[in-house]
N, C-alpha and C positions, 0 to 999 in steps of 0.2 A: 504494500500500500504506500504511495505519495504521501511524504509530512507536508501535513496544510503549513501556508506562510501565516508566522503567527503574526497580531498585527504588529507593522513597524509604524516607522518616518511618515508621515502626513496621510495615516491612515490605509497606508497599502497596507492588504494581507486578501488572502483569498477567502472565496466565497461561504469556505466553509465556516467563517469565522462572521457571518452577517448575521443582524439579527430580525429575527420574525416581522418581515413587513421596511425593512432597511431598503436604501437606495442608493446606489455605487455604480460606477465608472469603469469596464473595464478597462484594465492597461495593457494585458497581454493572458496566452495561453500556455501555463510552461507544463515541458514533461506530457503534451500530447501530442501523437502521432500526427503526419500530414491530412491521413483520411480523415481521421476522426475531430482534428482543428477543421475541414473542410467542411463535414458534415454539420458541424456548428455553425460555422460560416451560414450555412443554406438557413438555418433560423434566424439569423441577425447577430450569434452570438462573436463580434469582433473588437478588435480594440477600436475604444471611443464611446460605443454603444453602452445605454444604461439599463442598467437591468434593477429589478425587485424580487425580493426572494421571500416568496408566497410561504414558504413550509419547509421545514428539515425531516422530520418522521413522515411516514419510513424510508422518501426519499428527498432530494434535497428540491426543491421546484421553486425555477425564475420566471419572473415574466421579463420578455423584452420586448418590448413593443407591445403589440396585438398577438405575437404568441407567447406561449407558457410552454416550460417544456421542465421535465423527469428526470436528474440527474442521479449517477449515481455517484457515493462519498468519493472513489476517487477523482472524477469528473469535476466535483465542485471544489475540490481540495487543488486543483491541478489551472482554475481559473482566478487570474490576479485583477484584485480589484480596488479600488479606493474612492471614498464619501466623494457622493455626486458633489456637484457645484448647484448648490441653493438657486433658482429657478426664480427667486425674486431680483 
């Protein structure tokens, strides 16, 4: 299993570390394959894009955009991300 990045410096650490209902910036995907960074890709999920993380149990589930999608821990462990930019 992928150790999640615990949170650091201006709020980077990965997904696995958001909390119920939190909103963050992806910065990058580490530690996954080409396909499987691609297949992400095809949901929105790339760096810049903002994602919200609906649920942890019993998997880990974001919304980005208009989709929601099913991860699993090492999937969200393996996505870097840090506190959106406040929208006001």
């Amino acid at each position: 299993m992928l150790a999640a990045v615990a949170p650091g410096p201006e709020g980077v650490r990965t997904v696995r570390y958001l909390a119920r209902g939190e909103r963050a910036e992806v910065v990058h995907l580490a530690d996954v394959a080409s396909n499987r960074s691609n297949a992400l890709a095809v949901f929105g999920l790339v760096p810049g894009s903002e994602v919200v993380l609906l649920q942890r149990l019993p998997s880990y589930v974001l919304q980005v955009g208009e989709t929601v999608l099913a991860l699993e821990e090492a999937v969200a462990s393996s996505i870097v991300v840090r506190a959106a930019a406040n929208p006001d």
